[in-house]
C-alpha positions in Angstrom: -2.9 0.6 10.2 1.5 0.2 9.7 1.2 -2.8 7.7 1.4 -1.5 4.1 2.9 1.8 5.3 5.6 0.9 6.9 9.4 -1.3 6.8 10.1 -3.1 9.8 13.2 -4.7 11.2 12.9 -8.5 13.8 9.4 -7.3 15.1 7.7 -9.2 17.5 5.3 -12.2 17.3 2.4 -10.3 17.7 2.9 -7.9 15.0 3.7 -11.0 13.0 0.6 -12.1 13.1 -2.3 -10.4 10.3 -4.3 -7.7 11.0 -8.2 -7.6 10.6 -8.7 -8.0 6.9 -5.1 -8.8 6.2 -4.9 -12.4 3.8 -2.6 -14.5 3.4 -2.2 -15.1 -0.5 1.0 -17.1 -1.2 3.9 -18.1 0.9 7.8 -19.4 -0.5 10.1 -21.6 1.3 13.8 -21.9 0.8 14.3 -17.9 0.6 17.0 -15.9 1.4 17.2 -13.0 2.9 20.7 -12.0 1.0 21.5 -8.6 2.0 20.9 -8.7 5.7 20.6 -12.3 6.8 23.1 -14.4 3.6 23.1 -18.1 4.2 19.8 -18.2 6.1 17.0 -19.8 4.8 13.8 -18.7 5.8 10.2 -18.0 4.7 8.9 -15.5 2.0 4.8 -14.6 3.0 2.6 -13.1 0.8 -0.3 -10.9 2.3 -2.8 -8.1 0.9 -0.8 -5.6 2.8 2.7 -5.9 3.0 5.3 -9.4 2.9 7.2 -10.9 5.6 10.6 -12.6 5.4 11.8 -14.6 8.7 14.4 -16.9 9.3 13.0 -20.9 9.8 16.1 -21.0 12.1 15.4 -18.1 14.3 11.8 -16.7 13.4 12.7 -13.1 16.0 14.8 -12.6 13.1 11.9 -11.1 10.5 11.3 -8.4 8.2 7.9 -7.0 7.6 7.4 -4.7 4.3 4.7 -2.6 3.3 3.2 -2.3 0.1 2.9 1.6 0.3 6.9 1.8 0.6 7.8 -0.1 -2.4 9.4 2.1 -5.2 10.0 -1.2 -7.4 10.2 -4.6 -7.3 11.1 -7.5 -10.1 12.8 -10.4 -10.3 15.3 -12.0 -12.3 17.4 -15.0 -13.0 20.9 -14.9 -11.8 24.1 -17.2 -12.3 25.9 -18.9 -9.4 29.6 -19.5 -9.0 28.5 -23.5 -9.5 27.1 -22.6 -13.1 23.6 -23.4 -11.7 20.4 -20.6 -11.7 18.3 -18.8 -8.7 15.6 -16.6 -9.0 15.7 -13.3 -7.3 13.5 -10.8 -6.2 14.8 -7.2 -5.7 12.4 -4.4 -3.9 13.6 -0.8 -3.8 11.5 1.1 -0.8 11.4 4.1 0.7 10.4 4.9 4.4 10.9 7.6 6.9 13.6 9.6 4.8 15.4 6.3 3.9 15.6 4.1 1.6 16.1 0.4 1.8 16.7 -2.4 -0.7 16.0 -6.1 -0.4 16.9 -9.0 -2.2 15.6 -12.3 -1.7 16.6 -15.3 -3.8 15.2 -18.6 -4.1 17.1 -21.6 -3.5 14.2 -24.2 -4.0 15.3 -25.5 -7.6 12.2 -26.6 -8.3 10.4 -23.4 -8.2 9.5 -22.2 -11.2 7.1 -19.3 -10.2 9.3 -16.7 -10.1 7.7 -14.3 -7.5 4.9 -13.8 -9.8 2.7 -13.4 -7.0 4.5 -10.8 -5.1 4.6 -9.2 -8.1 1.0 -9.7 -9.0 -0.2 -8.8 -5.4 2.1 -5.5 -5.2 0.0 -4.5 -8.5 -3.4 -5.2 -7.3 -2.7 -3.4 -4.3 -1.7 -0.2 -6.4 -4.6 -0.7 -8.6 -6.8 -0.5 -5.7 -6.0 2.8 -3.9 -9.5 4.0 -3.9 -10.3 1.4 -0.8 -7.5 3.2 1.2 -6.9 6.8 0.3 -9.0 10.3 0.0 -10.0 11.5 -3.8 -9.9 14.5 -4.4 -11.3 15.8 -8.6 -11.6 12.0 -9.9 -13.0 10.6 -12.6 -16.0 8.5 -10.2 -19.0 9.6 -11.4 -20.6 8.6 -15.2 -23.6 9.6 -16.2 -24.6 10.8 -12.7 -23.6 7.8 -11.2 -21.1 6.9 -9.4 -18.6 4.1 -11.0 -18.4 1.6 -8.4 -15.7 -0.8 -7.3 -15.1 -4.3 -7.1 -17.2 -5.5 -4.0 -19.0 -2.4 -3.5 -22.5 -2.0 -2.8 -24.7 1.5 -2.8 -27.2 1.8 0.7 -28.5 5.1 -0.3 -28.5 8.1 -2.0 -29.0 11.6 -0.3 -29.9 14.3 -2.4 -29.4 18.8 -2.1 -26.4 18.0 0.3 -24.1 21.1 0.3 -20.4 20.7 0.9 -18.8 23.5 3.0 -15.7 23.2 2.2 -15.5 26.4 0.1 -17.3 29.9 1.5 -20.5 29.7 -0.7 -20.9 25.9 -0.5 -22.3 23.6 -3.4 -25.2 21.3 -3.8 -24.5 18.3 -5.0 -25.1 13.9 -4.0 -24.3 12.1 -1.2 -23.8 8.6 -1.7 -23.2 5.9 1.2 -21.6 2.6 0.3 -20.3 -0.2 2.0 -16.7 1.0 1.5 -16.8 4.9 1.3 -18.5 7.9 1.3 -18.6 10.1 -1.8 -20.3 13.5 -2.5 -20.6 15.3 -5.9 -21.7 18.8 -7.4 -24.6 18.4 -9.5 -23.6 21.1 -12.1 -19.7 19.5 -12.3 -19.4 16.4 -11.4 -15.3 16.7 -11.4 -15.9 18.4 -8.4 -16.2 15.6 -5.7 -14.4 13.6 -3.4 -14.1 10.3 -2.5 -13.8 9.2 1.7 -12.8 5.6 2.7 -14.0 4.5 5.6 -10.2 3.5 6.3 -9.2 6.9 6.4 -12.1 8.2 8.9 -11.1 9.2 11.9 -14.5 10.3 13.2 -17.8 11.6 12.2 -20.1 14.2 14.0 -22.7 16.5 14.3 -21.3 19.8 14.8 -23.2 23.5 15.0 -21.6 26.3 12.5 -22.8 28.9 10.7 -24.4 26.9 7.9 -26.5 25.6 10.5 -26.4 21.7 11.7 -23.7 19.8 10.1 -22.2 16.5 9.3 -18.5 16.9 9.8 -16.3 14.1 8.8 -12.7 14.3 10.2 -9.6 12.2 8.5 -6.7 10.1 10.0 -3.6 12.3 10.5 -1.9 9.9 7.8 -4.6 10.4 5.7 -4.1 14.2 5.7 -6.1 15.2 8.7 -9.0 16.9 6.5 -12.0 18.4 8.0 -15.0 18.2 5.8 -18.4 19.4 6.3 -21.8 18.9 4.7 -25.1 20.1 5.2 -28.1 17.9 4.9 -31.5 19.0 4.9 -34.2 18.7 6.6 -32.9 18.1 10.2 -34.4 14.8 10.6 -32.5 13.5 7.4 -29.2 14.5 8.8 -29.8 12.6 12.0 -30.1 9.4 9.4 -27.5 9.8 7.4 -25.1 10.2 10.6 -26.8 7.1 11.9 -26.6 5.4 8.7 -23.4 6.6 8.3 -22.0 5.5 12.1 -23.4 1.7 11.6 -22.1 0.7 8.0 -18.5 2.3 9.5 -18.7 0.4 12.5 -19.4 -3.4 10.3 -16.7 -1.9 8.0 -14.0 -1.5 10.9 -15.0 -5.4 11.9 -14.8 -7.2 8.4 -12.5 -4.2 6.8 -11.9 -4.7 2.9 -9.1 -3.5 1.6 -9.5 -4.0 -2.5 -6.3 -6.1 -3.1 -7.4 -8.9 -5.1 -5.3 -11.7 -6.9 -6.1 -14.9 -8.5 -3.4 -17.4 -9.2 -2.8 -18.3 -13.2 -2.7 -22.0 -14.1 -4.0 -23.1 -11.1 -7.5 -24.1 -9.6 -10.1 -21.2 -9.1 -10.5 -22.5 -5.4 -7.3 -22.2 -2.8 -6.6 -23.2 0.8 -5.9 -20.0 3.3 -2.2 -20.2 3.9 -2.0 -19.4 7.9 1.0 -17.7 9.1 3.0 -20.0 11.2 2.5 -20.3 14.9 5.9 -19.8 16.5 6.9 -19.4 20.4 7.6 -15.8 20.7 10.9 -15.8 22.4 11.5 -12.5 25.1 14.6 -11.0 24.8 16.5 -8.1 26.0 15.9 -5.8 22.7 19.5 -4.9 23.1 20.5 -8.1 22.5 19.4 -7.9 18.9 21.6 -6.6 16.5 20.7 -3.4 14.2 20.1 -4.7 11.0 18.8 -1.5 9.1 22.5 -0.8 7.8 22.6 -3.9 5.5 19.4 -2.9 3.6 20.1 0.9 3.1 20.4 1.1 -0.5 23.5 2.6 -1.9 21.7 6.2 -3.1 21.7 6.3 0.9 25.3 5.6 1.8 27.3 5.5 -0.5 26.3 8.9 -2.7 28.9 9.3 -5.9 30.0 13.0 -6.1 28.1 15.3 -9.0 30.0 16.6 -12.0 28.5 18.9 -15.0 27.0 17.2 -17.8 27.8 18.4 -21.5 25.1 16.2 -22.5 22.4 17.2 -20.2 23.1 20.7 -19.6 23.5 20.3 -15.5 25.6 18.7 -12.6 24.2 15.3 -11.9 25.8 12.3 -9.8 28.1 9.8 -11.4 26.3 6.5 -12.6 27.6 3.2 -12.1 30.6 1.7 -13.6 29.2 0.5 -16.9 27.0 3.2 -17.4 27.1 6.4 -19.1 24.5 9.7 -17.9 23.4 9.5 -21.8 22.6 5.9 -21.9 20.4 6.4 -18.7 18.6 9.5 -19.9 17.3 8.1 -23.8 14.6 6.4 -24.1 15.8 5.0 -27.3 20.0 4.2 -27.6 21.4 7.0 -30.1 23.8 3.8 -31.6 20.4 1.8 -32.8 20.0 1.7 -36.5 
């Protein structure tokens, strides 16, 4: 899955188009791409994974942005040389040793929404990690059970399973859910750990020294871990991978990835936005032009050279014009009464 990991540049249409289990939750008109592509209108989508720009003139020319590569994003009203207002949204992300910023601006003056949904959408999706990412030590279990999420549902409960994944092994719970897979010590429950089906890669039945064992192996991208768990007796094992194999295999067919957002001031009920359905165009991919220049933010390109701070104690790069090293590092301005 790239969607939310990964910035893209003009992709094609079929990576356009959403993903299993990828929404669409809001889309803008009238935006402009004004760093890469100024005086092109185009349109802004919203998904539960990432949001895609492309230009209503020539839709080959796109951008597709992951969730999981923002560093910021907010919005703010600026002034145009006419005297009038837009509303702009400004997304710092970082991807493959580089960073990129993007700034879209509204030019539909009756908007009034201010990117409140990308906004909103960006923050469900960070709220929500537990869908989409191993956890490792976290505060899941109270009161020896597990705290579950939004739209989760327990299918059983295995008790005396040992996870190997120290030399002497510990007894603890397994628990299988609709979403994830989580095991837990029985004398600590900090100890325990937290597997999304989105980050299985594949699970087994493997012979080691422990005997039989349920091995469950992670995504490279999820960290590539190898985990192992004894359950006893033999015949329960065989369910629990079974069990195990089937609620995965449903999961990887209607795949829930925990972003939730409900619009304010507007009617509980919406109409799925579909992503436009535009004639994919073949082209020689020489002929398009590199665009990843325009969006490399200025940390990238354009570094300012250090010099040693008096007030900090160290060397550290030169701000911008207008700011001062000391103004940047207080949390509260030394001038304020």
């Amino acid at each position: 899955m790239w969607q939310d990991n990964e910035v893209r540049f003009d992709v094609s249409h079929s990576n356009m188009q959403l993903r299993l289990g990828e929404l669409t939750i809001d889309k803008l008109d009238m935006i402009e791409d004004t760093k890469g592509n100024s005086g092109d209108l185009g349109r802004l989508i919203v998904t539960n994974l990432r949001i895609i720009w492309h230009s209503l003139a020539l839709p080959r020319i796109n951008l597709s942005i992951g969730y999981n590569t923002f560093i910021t994003a907010n919005s703010k009203m600026l002034h145009t040389i006419q005297g009038g207002h837009v509303q702009a949204l400004h997304i710092l992300t970082s991807f493959r040793n580089s960073r990129y910023e993007f700034v879209f601006t509204n030019h539909d003056a009756k908007s009034t929404r201010q990117y409140t949904s990308v906004i909103g959408v960006y923050r469900a999706y960070v709220s929500s990690r537990s869908y989409r990412e191993i956890k490792l030590r976290s505060g899941i279990i109270r009161e020896n059970r597990l705290i579950l999420l939004p739209q989760e549902k327990v299918h059983s409960s295995v008790q005396d399973v040992w996870n190997l994944s120290v030399e002497q092994g510990n007894i603890g719970t397994f628990v299988i859910t609709n979403i994830r897979l989580v095991w837990y010590a029985d004398m600590n429950h900090q100890f325990n750990v937290s597997i999304p089906y989105l980050t299985i890669e594949n699970i087994t039945i493997r012979t080691s020294k422990f005997g039989p064992t349920l091995v469950v192996v992670s995504k490279e991208t999820s960290g590539g871990y190898v985990l192992g768990f004894r359950v006893n007796p033999l015949q329960q094992l065989h369910v629990t991978h079974k069990e195990i194999s089937i609620l995965r295999s449903e999961f990887e067919k209607f795949p829930s990835f925990g972003v939730e957002y409900t619009f304010e001031h507007e009617a509980p009920s919406q109409k799925e936005i579909n992503v436009e359905h535009f004639t994919e165009i073949q082209e020689n991919q020489a002929e398009i032009s590199n665009v990843f220049g325009y969006y490399f933010s200025e940390g990238e390109t354009c570094q300012r050279k250090p010099s040693f701070s008096i007030h900090l104690g160290l060397a550290a790069e030169e701000p911008r014009e207008g700011s001062t090293l000391q103004s940047l590092w207080e949390l509260v301005p030394s001038n304020v009464n």
